[in-house]
KELUM-483636 format. One record per residue (C-alpha): residue number from 1; residue in three letters; x, y, z. Coordinates in pm, whole numbers, plus 50000, padded with zeros to 5 digits. Each point is the difference from the previous one (the first is absolute). Example, Ala and Ser with C-alpha at 12.3 -4.5 7.8 and 13.67 -1.06 7.14 Angstrom:
(node 1,ALA,(51230,49550,50780))
(node 2,SER,(50137,50344,49934))
***
This chain:
(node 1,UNK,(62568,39117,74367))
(node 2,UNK,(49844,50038,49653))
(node 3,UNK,(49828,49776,49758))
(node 4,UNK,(50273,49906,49814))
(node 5,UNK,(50205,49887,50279))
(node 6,UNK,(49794,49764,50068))
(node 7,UNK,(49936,49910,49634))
(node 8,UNK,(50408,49919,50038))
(node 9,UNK,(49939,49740,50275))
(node 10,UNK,(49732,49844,49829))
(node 11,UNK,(50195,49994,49692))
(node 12,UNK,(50269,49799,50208))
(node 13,UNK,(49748,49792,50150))
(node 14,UNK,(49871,49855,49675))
(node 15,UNK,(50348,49936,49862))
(node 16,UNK,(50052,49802,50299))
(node 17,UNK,(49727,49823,50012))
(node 18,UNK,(50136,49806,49643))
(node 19,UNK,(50273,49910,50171))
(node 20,UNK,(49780,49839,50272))
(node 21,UNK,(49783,49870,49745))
(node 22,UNK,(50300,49815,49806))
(node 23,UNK,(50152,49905,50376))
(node 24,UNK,(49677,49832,50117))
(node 25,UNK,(49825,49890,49647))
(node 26,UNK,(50360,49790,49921))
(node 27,UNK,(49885,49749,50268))
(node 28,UNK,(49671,49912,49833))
(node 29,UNK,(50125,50053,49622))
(node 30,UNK,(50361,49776,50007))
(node 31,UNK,(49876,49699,50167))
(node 32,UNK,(49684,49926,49706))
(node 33,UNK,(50317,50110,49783))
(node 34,UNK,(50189,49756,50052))
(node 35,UNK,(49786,49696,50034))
(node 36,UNK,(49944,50170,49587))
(node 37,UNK,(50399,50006,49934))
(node 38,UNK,(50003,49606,50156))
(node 39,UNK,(50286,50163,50250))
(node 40,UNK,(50061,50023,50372))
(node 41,UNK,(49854,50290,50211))
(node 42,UNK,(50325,50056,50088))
(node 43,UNK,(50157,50088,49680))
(node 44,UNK,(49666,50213,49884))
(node 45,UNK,(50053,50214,50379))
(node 46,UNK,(50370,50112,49830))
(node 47,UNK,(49758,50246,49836))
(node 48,UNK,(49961,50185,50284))
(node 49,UNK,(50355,49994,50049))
(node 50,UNK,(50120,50121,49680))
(node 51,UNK,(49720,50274,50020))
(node 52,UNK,(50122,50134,50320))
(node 53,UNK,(50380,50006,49924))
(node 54,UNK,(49951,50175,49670))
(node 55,UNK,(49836,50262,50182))
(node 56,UNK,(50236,50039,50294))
(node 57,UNK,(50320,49979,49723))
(node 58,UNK,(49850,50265,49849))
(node 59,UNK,(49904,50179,50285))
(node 60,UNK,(50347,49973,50153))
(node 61,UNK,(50181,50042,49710))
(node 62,UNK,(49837,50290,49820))
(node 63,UNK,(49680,50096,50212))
(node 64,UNK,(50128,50345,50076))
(node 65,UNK,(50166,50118,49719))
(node 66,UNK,(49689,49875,49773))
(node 67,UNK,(49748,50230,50249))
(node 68,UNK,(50287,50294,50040))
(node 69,UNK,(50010,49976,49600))
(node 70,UNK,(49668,49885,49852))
(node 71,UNK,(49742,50042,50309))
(node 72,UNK,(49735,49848,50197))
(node 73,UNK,(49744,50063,49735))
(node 74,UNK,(50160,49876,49690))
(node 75,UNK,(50075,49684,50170))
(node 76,UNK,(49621,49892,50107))
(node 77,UNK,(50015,50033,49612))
(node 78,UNK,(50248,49805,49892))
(node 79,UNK,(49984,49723,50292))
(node 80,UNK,(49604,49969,49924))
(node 81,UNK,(50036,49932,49610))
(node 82,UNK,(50312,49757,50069))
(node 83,UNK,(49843,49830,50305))
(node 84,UNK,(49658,49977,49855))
(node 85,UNK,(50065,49828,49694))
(node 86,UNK,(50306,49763,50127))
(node 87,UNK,(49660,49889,50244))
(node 88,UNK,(49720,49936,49735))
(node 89,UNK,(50294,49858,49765))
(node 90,UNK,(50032,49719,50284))
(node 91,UNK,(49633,49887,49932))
(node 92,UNK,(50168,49863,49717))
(node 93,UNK,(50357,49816,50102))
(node 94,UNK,(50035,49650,49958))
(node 95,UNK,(50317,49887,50152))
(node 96,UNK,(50241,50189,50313))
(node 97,UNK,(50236,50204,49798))
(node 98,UNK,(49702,50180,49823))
(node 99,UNK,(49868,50047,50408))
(node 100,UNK,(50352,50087,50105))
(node 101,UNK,(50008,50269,49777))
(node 102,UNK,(49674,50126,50041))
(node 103,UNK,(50061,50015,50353))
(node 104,UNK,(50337,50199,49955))
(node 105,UNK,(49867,50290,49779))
(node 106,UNK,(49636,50036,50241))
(node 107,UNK,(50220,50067,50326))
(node 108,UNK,(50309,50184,49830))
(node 109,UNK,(49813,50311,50058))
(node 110,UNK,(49717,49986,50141))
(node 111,UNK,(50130,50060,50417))
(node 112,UNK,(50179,50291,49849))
(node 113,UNK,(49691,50201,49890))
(node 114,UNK,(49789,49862,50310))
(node 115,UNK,(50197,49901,50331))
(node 116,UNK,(50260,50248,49918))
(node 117,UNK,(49777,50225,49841))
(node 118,UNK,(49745,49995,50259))
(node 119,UNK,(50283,50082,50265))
(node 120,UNK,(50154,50284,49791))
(node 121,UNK,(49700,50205,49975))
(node 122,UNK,(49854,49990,50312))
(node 123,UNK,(50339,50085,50099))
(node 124,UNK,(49982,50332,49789))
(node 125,UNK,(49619,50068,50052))
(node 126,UNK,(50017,49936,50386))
(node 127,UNK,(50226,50161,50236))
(node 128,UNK,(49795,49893,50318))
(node 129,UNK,(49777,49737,50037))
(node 130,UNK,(50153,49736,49705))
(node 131,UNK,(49920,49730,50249))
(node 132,UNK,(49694,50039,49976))
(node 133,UNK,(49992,50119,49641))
(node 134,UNK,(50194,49641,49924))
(node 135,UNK,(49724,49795,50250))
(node 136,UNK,(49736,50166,49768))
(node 137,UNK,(50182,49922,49700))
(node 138,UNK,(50044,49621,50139))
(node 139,UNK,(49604,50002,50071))
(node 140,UNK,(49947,50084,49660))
(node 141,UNK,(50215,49727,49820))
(node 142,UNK,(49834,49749,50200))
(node 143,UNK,(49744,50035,49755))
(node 144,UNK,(50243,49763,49795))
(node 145,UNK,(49966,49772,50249))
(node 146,UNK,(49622,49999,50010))
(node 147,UNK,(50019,49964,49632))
(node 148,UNK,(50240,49719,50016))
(node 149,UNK,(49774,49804,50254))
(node 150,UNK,(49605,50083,49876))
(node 151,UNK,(50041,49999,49628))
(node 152,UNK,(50292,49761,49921))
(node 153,UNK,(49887,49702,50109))
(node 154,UNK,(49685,50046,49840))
(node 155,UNK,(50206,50099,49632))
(node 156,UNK,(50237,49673,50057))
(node 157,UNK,(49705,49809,50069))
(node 158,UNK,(49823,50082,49724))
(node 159,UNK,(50233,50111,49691))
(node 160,UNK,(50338,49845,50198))
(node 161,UNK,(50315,50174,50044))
(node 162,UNK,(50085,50083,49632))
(node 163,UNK,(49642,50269,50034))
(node 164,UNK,(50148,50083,50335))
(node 165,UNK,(50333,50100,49902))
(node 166,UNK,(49809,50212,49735))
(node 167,UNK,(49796,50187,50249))
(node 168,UNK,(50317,50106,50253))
(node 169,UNK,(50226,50120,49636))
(node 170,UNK,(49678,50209,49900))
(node 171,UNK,(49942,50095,50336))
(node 172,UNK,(50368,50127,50049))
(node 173,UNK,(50007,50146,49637))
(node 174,UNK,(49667,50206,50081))
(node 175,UNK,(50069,50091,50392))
(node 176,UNK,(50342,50145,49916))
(node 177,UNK,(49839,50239,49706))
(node 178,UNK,(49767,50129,50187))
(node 179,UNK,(50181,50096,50292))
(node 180,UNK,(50257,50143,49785))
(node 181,UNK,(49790,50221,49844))
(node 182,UNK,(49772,50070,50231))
(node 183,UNK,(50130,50009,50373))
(node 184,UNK,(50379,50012,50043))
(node 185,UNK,(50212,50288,49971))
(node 186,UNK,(50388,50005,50011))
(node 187,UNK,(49980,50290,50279))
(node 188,UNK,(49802,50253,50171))
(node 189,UNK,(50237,50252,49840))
(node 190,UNK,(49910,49879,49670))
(node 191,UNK,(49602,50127,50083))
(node 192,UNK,(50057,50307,50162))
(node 193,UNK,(49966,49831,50375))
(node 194,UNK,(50237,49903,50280))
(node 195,UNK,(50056,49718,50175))
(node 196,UNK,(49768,49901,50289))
(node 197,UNK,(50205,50138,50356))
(node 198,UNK,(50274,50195,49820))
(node 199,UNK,(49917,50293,50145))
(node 200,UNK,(49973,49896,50388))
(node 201,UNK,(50329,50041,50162))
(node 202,UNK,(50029,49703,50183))
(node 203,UNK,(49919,49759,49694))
(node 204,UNK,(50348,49877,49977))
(node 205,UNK,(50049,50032,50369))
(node 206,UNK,(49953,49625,50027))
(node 207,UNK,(50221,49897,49760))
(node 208,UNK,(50255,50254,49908))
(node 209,UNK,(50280,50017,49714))
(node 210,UNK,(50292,49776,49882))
(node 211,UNK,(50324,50092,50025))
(node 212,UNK,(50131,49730,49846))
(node 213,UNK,(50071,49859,49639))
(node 214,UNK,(49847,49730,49833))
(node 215,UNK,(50288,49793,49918))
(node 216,UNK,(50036,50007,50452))
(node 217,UNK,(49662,49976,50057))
(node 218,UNK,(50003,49629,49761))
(node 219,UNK,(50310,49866,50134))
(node 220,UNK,(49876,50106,50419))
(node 221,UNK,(49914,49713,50185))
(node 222,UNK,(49645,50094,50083))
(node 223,UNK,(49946,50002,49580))
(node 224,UNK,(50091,49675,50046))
(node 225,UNK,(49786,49889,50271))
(node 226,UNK,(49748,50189,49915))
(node 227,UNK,(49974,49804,49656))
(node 228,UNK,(50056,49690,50099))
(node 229,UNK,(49711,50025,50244))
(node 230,UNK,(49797,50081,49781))
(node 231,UNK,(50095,49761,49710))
(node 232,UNK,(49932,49712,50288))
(node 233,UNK,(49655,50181,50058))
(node 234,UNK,(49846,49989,49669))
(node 235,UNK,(50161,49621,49969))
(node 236,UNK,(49739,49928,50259))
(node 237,UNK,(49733,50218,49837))
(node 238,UNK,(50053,49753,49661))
(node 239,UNK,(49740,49763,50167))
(node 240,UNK,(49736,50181,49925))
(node 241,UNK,(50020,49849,49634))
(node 242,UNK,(49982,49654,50190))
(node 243,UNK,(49684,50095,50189))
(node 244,UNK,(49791,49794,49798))
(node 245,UNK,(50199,49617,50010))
(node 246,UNK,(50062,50182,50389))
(node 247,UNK,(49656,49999,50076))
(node 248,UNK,(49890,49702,49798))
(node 249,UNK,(50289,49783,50199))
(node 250,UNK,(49745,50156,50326))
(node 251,UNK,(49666,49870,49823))
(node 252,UNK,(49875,50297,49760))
(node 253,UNK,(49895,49985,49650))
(node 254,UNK,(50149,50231,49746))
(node 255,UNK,(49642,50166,49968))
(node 256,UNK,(50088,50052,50418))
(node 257,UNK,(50358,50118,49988))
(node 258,UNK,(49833,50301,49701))
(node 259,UNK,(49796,50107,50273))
(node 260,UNK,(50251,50004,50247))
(node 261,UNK,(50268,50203,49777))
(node 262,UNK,(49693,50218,49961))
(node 263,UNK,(49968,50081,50356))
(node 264,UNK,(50369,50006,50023))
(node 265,UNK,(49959,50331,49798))
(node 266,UNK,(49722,50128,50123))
(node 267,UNK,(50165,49955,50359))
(node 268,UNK,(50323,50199,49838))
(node 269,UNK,(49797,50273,49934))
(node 270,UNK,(49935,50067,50386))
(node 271,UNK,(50356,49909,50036))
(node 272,UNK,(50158,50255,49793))
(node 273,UNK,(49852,50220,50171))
(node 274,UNK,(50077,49909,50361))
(node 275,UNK,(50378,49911,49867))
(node 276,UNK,(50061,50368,49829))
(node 277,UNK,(49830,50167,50287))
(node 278,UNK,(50202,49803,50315))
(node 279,UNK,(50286,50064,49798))
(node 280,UNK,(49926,50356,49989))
(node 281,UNK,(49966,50019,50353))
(node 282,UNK,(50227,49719,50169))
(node 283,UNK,(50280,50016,49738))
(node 284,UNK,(50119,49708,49781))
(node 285,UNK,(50154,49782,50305))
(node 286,UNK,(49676,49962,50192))
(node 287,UNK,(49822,49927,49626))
(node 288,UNK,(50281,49720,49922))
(node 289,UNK,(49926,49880,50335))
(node 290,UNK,(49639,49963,49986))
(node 291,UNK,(49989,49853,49685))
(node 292,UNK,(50292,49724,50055))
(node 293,UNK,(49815,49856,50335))
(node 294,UNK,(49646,50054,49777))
(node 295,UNK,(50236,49792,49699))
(node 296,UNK,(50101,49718,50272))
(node 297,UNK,(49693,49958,50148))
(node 298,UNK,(49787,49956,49650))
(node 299,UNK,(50256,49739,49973))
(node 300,UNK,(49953,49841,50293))
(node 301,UNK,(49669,50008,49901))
(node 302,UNK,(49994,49847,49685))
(node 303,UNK,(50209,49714,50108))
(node 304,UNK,(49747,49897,50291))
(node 305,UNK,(49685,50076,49804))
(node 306,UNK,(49768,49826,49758))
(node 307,UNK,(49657,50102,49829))
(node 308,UNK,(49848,50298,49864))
(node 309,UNK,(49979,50183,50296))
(node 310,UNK,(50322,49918,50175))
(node 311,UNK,(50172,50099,49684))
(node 312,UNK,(49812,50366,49945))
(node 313,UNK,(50111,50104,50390))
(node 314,UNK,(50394,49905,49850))
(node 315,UNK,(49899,50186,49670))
(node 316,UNK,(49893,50301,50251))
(node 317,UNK,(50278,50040,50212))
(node 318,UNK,(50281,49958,49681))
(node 319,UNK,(49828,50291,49817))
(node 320,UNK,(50227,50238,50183))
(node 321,UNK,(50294,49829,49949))
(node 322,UNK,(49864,49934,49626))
(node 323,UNK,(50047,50424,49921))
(node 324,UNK,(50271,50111,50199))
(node 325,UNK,(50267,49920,49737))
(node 326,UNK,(49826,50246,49736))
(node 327,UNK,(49913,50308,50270))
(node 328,UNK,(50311,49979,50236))
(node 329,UNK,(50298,49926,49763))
(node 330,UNK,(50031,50386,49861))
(node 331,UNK,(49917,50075,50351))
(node 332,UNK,(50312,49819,50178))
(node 333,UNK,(50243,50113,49738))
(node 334,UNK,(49880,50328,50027))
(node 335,UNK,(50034,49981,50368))
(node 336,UNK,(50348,49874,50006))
(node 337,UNK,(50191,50200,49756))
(node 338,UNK,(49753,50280,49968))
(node 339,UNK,(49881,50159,49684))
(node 340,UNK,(50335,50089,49780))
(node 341,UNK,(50028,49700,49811))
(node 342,UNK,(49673,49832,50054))
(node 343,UNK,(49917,49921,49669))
(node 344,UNK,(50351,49849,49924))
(node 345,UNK,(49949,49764,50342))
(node 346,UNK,(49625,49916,49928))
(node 347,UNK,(50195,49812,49634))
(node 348,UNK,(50140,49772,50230))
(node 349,UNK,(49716,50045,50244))
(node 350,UNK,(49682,49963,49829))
(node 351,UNK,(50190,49658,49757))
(node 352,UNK,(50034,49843,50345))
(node 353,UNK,(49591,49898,49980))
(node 354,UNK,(50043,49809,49669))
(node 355,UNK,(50325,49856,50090))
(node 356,UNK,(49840,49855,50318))
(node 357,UNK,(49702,49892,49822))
(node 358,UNK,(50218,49855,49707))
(node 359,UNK,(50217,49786,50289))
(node 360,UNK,(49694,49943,50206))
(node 361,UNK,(49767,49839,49717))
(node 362,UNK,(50188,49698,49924))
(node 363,UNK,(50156,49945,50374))
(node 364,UNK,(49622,49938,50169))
(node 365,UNK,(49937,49788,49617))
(node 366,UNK,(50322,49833,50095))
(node 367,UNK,(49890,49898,50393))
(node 368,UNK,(49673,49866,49833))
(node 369,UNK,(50132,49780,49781))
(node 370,UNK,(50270,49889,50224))
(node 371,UNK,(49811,49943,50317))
(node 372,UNK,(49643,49972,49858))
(node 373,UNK,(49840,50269,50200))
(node 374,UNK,(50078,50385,50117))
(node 375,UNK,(49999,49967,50330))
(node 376,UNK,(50391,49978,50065))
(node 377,UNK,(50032,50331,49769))
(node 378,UNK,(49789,50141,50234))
(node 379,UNK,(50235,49913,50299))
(node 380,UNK,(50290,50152,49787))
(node 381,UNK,(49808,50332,49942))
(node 382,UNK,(49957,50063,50335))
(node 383,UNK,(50330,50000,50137))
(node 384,UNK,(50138,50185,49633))
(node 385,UNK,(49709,50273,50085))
(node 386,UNK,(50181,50062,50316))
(node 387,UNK,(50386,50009,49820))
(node 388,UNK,(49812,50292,49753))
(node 389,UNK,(49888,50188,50299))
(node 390,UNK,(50299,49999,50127))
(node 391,UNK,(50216,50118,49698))
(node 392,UNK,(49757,50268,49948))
(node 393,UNK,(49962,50098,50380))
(node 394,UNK,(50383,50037,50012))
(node 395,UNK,(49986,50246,49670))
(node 396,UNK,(49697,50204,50137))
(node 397,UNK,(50198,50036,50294))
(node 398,UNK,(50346,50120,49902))
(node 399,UNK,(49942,50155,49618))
(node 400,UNK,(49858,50312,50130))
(node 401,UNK,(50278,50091,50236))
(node 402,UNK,(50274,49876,49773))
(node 403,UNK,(49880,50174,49667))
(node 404,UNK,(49747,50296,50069))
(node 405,UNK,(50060,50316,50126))
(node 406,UNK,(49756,50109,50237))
(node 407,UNK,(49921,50405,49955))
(node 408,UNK,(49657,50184,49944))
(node 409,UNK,(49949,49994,49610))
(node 410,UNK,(49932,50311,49827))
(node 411,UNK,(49673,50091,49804))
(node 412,UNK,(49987,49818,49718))
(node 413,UNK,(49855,50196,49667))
(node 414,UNK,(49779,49847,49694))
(node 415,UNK,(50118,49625,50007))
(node 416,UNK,(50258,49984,49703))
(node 417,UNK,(50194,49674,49854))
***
């Protein structure tokens, strides 16, 4: 494995880390926001969800043909200048359209040139290993998170959301130049290199190839279930922008629930890496397994629990759950339907993140306002975190005997488009 391999998965790591940043930061910059507007919290949180369906609409919609026709690189481009300035230009909004707006052109296409991104070139850099290669990329983007819990509170504290909006738009403008220009590369083709594995004759042995179109593969039942457990998944995953009212219901301060995202993405750094490399070894059934009964218990836990303490062993045990959407999504696909039209699926695949997080945001606002606490959200989550298991268990399970064709794969030469 060479240098610039692993320039690649940093590359993806930092573009992933401003979508962490913008997931996490939203639930200490939108509340201050809209005691300024004079609005509810509630209508302020259909930021997030107008951010995350832009970006799965255009992920769905046009996600493959713009990479097929424009490119990985080019995108971090575009997506960073767009994104970037629709964030500072929020600093200076005065009524909900204006946020509305602003929230539509920063997530339009932003996913596309991260999430998606991410996924499609480790996909072509990585032949073996991209569990692990996806865990380290996960490890790296919590630095978004560490960012979103140590020096945000401190900014909205002291210059208030309008300076903290500022810093994430010039934080996404300047992250997505410099990775552009410095550490990603379309392929290994493109710099004289191959991808990492293409040469070992049992690389593929664990997946194997498609035989099937795209237009069966979309329509097959275990597309279906496949999605739809996954949608419910990151529904769940949309409290995380609650944490801090979560943990402030339990007795914390917002200075407390900073530190506590903090060490929520510190703790994802450890468990990237464990995720991608049990995944690697155990396959993507045992990972779901592990980290729906880690998701349930962390539940469980933050129902019964109260205090600082209390709530950093629930913080603990969700930080698997917290990363397994990012690394395992391109994985399952991949492992279902195989390789042929992977980057068509991962349209659908990679949009069902911000489509959960868009439905999820405003359902756990929705059981706060309606019941005055979390707690029977929480009750709800558990027994939904076992329906997404099972939708995705069942597509694991029959996708790869329905749609891939099992033979040994032949060498594969310099990795090409």
């Amino acid at each position: 494995m060479t240098l610039r391999h692993w320039l690649v998965v940093i590359g993806s790591g930092l573009l992933m880390a401003l979508n962490v940043l913008m997931f996490l930061g939203s639930g200490l910059l939108l509340p201050p926001l809209a005691v300024s507007l004079g609005v509810s919290l509630g209508s302020v949180m259909v930021f997030t969800s107008i951010n995350a369906l832009s970006g799965a609409i255009v992920m769905s919609a046009a996600g493959p043909v713009l990479i097929r026709r424009l490119g990985v690189r080019p995108l971090i481009f575009i997506a960073g200048g767009v994104s970037g300035v629709s964030l500072y230009a929020i600093s200076y909004v005065s009524g909900l359209p204006a946020l509305y707006v602003a929230a539509f052109t920063a997530g339009c296409l932003m996913p596309l040139s991260t999430q998606m991104g991410g996924a499609v070139l480790i996909n072509e850099w990585f032949v073996k290993r991209r569990g692990t290669m996806l865990g380290i990329v996960m490890s790296t983007a919590s630095i978004g998170g560490i960012v979103a819990g140590t020096v945000l509170p401190e900014v909205v504290s002291t210059g208030g959301w309008q300076v903290g909006f500022r810093v994430v738009g010039l934080t996404n403008l300047g992250v997505c130049l410099l990775t552009g220009l410095f550490l990603v590369r379309e392929r290994p083709s493109h710099v004289n290199l191959r991808a990492y594995g293409a040469l070992d004759d049992v690389a593929h042995g664990d997946v194997g190839r498609s035989h099937a179109t795209a237009a069966a593969a979309f329509a097959s039942p275990q597309f279906i279930a496949l999605t739809i457990g996954l949608v419910v998944f990151s529904t769940l995953m949309a409290m995380q922008q609650h944490f801090p009212p979560l943990m402030k219901e339990h007795g914390l301060s917002l200075e407390a629930a900073g530190t506590l995202l903090a060490m929520l993405s510190v703790a994802n750094i450890v468990a990237t890496l464990l995720f991608g490399a049990l995944n690697d070894r155990l396959g993507p059934v045992i990972s779901m397994a592990v980290s729906g009964t880690l998701l349930v218990v962390s539940l469980g836990l933050f129902v019964a629990s109260s205090g600082y303490v209390p709530q950093a062993v629930a913080i603990l045990v969700y930080s698997v759950p917290a990363i397994t959407s990012p690394i395992i999504t391109p994985i399952l696909y991949r492992h279902t339907f195989g390789d042929r039209h992977l980057v068509a699926l991962l349209g659908v695949g990679i949009a069902t993140m911000p489509v959960g997080v868009a439905l999820g945001a405003p359902l756990w606002g929705l059981v706060k306002d309606s019941t005055g606490s979390y707690t029977l959200g929480l009750f709800v989550a558990m027994c939904l975190t076992v329906l997404s298991f099972g939708l995705i268990a069942y597509a694991l399970i029959t996708g790869p005997k329905r749609w891939i064709l099992r033979s040994k794969p032949e060498q594969e030469p310099l990795a090409s488009a």
